[in-house]
BATI-191341 format. One line per field, with one value per residue (C-alpha): residue in three letters; residue number from 1; x, y, z. Coordinates in steps of 0.1 Angstrom, whole numbers. Layout:
REM residues N
sevo: ala;...
drense: NUM;...
px: X;...
py: Y;...
pz: Z;...
REM end
This chain:
REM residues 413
sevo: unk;unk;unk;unk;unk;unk;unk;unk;unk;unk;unk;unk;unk;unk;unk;unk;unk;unk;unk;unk;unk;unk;unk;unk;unk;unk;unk;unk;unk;unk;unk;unk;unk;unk;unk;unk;unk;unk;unk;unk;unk;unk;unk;unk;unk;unk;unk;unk;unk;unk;unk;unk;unk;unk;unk;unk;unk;unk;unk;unk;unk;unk;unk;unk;unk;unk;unk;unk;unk;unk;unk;unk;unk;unk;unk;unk;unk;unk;unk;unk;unk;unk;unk;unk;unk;unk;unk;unk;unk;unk;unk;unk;unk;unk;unk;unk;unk;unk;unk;unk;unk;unk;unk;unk;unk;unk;unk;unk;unk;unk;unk;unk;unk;unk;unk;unk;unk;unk;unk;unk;unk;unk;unk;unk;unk;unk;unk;unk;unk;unk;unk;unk;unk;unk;unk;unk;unk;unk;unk;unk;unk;unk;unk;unk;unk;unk;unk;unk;unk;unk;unk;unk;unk;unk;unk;unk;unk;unk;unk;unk;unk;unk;unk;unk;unk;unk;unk;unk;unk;unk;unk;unk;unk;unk;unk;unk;unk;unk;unk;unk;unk;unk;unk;unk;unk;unk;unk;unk;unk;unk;unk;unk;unk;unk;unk;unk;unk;unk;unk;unk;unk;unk;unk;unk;unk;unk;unk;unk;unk;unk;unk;unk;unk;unk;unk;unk;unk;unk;unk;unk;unk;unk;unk;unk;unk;unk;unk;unk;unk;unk;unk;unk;unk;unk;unk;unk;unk;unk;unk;unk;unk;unk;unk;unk;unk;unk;unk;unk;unk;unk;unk;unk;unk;unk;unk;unk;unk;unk;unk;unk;unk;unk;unk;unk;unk;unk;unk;unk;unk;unk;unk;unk;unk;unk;unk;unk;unk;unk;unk;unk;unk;unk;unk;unk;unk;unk;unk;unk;unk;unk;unk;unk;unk;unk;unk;unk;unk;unk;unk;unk;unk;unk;unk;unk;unk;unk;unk;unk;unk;unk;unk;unk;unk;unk;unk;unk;unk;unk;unk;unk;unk;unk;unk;unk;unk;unk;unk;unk;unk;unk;unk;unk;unk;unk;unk;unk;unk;unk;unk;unk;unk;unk;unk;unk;unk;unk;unk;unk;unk;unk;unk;unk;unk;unk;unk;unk;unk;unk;unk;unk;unk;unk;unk;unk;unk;unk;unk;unk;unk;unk;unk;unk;unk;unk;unk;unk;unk;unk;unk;unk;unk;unk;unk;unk;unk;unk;unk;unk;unk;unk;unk;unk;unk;unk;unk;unk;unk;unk;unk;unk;unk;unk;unk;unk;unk;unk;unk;unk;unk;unk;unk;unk;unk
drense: 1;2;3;4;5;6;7;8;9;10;11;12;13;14;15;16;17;18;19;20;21;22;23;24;25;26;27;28;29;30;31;32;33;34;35;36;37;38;39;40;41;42;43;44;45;46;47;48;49;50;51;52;53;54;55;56;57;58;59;60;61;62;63;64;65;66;67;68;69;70;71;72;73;74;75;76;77;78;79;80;81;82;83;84;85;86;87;88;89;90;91;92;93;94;95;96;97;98;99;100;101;102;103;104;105;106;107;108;109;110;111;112;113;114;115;116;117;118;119;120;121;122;123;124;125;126;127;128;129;130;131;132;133;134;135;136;137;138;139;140;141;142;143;144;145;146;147;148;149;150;151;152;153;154;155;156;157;158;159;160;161;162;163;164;165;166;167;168;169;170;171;172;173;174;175;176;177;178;179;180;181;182;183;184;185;186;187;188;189;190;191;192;193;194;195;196;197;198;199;200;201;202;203;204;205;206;207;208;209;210;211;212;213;214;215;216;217;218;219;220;221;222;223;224;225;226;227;228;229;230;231;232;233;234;235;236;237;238;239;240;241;242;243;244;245;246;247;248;249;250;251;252;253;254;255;256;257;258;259;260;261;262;263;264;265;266;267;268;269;270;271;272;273;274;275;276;277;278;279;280;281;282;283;284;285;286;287;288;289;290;291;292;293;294;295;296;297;298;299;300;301;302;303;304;305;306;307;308;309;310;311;312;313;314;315;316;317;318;319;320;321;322;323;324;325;326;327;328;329;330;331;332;333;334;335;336;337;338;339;340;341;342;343;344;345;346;347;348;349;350;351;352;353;354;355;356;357;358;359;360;361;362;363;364;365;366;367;368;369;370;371;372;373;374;375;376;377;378;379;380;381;382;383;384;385;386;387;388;389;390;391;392;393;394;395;396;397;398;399;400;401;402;403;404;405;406;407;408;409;410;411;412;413
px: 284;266;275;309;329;310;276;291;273;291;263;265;262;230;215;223;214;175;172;179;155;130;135;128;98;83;85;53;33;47;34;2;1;2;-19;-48;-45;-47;-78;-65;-71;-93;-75;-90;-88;-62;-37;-47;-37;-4;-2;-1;17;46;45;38;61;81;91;82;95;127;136;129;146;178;172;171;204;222;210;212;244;264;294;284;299;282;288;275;241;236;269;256;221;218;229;207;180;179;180;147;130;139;127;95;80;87;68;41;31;30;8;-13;-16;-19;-51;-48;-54;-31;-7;-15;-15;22;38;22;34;72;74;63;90;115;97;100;133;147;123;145;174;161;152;183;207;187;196;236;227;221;183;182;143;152;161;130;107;124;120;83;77;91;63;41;49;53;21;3;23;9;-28;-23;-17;-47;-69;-54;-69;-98;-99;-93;-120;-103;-108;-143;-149;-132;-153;-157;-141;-106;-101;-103;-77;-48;-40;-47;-20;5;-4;-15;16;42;44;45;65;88;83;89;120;138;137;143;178;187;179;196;223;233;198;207;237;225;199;156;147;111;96;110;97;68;67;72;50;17;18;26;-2;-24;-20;-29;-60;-75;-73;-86;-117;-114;-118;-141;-162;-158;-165;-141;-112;-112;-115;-83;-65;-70;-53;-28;-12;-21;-2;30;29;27;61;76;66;85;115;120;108;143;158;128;125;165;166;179;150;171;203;201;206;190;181;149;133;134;124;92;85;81;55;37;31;17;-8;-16;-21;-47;-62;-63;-78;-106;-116;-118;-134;-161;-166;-172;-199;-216;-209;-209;-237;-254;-244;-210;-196;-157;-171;-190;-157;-154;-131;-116;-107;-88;-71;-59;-44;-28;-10;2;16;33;44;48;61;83;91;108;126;134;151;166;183;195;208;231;240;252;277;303;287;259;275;259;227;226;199;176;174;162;135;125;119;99;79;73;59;40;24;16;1;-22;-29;-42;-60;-79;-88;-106;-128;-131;-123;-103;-89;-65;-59;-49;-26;-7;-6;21;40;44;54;76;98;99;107;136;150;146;169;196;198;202;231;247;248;262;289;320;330;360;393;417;453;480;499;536;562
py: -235;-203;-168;-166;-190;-183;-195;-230;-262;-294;-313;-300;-334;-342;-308;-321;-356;-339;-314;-344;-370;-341;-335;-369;-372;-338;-359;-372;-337;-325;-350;-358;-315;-312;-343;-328;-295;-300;-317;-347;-377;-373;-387;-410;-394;-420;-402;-371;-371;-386;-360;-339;-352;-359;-320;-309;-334;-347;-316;-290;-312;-328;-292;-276;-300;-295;-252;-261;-283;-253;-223;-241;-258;-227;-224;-237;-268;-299;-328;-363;-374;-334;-339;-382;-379;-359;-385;-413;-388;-373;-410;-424;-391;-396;-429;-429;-398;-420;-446;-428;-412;-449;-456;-426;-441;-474;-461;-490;-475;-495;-485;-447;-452;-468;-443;-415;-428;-437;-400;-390;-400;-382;-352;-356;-364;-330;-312;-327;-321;-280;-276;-288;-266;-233;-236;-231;-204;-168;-164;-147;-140;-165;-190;-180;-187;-218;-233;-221;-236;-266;-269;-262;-288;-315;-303;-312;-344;-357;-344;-365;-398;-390;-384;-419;-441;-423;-437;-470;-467;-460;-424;-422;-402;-368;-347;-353;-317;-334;-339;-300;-292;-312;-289;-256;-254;-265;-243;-213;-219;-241;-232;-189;-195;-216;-196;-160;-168;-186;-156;-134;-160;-158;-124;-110;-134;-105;-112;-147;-135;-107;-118;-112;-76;-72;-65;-99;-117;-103;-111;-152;-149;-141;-163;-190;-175;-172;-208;-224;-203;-213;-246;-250;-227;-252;-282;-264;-247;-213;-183;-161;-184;-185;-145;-141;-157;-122;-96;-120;-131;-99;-80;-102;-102;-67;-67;-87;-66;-36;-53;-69;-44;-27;-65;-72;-39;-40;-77;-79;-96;-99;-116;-153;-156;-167;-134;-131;-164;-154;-120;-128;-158;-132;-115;-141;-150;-116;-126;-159;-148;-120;-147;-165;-137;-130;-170;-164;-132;-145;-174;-157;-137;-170;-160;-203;-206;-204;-210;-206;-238;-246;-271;-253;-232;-232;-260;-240;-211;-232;-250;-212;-208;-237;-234;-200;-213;-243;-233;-192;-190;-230;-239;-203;-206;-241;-239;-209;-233;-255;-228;-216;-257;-262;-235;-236;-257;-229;-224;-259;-246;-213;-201;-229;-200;-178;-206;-214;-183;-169;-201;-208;-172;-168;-203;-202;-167;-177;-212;-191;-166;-199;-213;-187;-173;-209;-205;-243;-228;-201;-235;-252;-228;-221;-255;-268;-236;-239;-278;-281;-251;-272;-305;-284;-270;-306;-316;-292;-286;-328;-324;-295;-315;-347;-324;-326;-289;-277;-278;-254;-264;-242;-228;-236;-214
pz: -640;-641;-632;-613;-594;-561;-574;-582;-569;-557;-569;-605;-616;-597;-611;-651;-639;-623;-658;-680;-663;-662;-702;-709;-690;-703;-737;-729;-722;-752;-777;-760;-754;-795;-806;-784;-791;-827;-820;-840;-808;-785;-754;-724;-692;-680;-707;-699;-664;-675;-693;-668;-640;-664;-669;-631;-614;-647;-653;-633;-600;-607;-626;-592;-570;-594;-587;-548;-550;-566;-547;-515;-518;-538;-518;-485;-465;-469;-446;-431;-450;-466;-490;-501;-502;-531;-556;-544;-537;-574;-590;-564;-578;-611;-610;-587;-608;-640;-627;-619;-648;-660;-636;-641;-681;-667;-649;-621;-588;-570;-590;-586;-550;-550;-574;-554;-522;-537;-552;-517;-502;-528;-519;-485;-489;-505;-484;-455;-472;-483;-443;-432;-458;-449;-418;-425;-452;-448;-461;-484;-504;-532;-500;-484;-512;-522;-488;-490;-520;-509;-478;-500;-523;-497;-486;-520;-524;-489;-498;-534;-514;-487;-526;-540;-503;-505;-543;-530;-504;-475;-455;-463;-434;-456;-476;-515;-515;-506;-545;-551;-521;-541;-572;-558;-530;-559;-585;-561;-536;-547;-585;-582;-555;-572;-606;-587;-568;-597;-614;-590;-580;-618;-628;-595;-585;-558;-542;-530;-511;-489;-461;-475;-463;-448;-485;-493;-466;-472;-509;-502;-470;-480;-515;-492;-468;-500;-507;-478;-473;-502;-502;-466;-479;-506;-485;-467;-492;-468;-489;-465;-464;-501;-506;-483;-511;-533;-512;-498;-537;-550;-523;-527;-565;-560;-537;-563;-595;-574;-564;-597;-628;-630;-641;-663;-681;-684;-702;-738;-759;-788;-775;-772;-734;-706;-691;-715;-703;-665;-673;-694;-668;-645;-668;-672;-634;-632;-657;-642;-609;-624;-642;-612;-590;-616;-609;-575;-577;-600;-581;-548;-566;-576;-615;-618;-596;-567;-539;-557;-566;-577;-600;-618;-624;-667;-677;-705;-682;-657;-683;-695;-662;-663;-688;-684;-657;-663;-697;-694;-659;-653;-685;-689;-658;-663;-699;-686;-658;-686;-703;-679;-669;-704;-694;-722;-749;-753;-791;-802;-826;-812;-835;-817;-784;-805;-819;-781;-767;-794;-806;-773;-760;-787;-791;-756;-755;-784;-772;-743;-763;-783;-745;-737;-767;-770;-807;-814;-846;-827;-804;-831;-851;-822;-805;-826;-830;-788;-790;-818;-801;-773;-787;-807;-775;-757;-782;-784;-750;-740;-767;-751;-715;-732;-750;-730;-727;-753;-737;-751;-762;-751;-776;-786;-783
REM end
């Protein structure tokens, strides 16, 4: 399945079964992604957040759940409800996240409310499952992070329901400031997390199999730190809580830049392999959490106002950050995960790697670069370069997991 017999998962039909569900789902950011950015429909909100959840949860999710079946099930005994649950566990998330971008589009509150709660308990559910696995593994940092990244996300998944009662009218007594605290520990927390530690796992295999040195703890613990900091000064509106956030990320970014540079200066940009995706994924988080630390910084000076006010934050720049990270940090990693799941049927189009990791980069960097000198033509030339290098890869790479792997015939005498 990937690199060496030892890194094989037993649920390596749950991980194709996650990465598929989670390609057909992205589907929908993808077309609504291009149709917007080229300006062409202007899109109800309803759509918009489907849009996005399909991405974030869609995608992003169910591809992250398939990384923490692997890495935490990679030669180590399963038994009892930890070697069955996986199956039914992958199919209720598959399911409950599908419905809820429907119900996100649908715009019906009751809806929202049921879909959030049903993908809830999926979350819950391999959060259980993470918790329980780490504690029969030798931690290594890419365990450490996952499993952080993991609280994280359960985290944000619970704060989502407590947003969709307070919607429906219930919880009044919580501040309107609830709605901010949702995204940022999942984009702050769970998604470097998740971003730094997949590449980390796939760029240094040896790293998941020795136990997370101090400067690895340290590099998942103040991200994680980082994340919940600033979204209780969120929630709060407390200046102090929020400017904790800086030296926490910053100082683990900075751990992970160190530990890390020798693998991404070493990887081969030109061959068609996964080792380029993780390694620029890892470039780009660096650039999102600077982009992200300039917010902060700007807003604590009251640059948007004052008293400084996260609304007031410009749209267009949070929108940049956005998508640095959910295309230039997960969707690397992700494709790079169904790279290596494909295994032996890599030769299908093999020209179509070279067409994903080099429309996509650059689309993305100058989708980026149109967000924020607010210049929609740059936006728009890029826009379709990014999505039709996705839709390309979606394609080849859901043919290379239905291809039933070559088998060879021995040769007669």
């Amino acid at each position: 399945m990937a690199k060496g017999e030892k890194e094989a998962s037993p649920f390596a039909a749950e991980v194709r079964l996650l990465l598929q569900a989670a390609m057909a789902i992205f589907l929908v950011t993808v077309i609504v992604g291009i149709l917007n950015g080229l300006d062409v429909i202007d899109f109800e909100h309803n759509t918009l957040m489907a849009h996005v959840h399909a991405g974030t949860l869609g995608w992003i999710t169910l591809g992250f759940f398939a990384a923490c079946l692997w890495l935490f099930s990679a030669g180590q005994p399963l038994s009892g409800w930890r070697a069955w649950s996986p199956r039914p566990l992958s199919w209720g998330a598959a399911v409950a996240i599908a419905f809820y971008v429907v119900a996100f589009y649908s715009g019906n509150l009751t809806a929202r409310l049921i879909g959030g709660s049903v993908t809830l308990i999926a979350i819950v559910g391999f959060f259980a499952w993470v918790v329980a696995q780490s504690r029969r593994v030798r931690l290594s940092t890419p365990h450490l992070g996952m499993l952080a990244a993991a609280t994280t996300l359960t985290l944000g998944a619970v704060l989502g329901v407590i947003i969709g009662i307070w919607l429906k009218g219930g919880l009044r007594f919580l501040p309107a400031e609830v709605l901010v605290s949702h995204p940022t520990p999942l984009v702050v927390g769970y998604l470097i997390l998740a971003g730094m530690d997949i590449s980390e796992w796939r760029l240094n295999p040896a790293s998941a199999q020795s136990p997370a040195s101090r400067a690895g703890w340290a590099q998942v613990t103040l991200p994680f730190l980082g994340g919940i900091v600033v979204t209780v000064g969120a929630m709060l509106n407390n200046q102090a809580l929020i400017g904790l956030y800086v030296p926490l990320e910053v100082g683990g970014v900075a751990i992970f830049v160190v530990r890390l540079r020798p693998h991404v200066m070493g990887a081969d940009w030109l061959a068609g392999t996964q080792e380029r995706l993780f390694a620029i994924s890892a470039i780009f988080l660096v650039a999102n959490v600077g982009l992200f630390t300039y917010l902060i910084v700007s807003f604590l000076s009251g640059a948007y106002g004052d008293p400084p006010d996260f609304a007031l934050m410009p749209s267009w720049l949070i929108f940049a950050m956005d998508h640095a990270m959910f295309i230039g940090v997960l969707t690397n990693v992700l494709f790079g995960l169904v790279y290596e799941v494909a295994g032996a049927r890599r030769s299908f189009w093999a020209w179509a790697d070279h067409v994903l990791f080099w429309g996509m980069n650059v689309g993305i960097i100058g989708f980026v670069v149109g967000l924020i000198m607010q210049e929609a033509i740059i936006k728009q030339i890029f826009t379709p370069i990014m999505g039709t290098s996705i839709l390309l890869a979606m394609v080849t790479y859901t043919v290379r997991l239905q291809m039933r792997p070559a088998v060879s015939t021995p040769a007669k005498p």
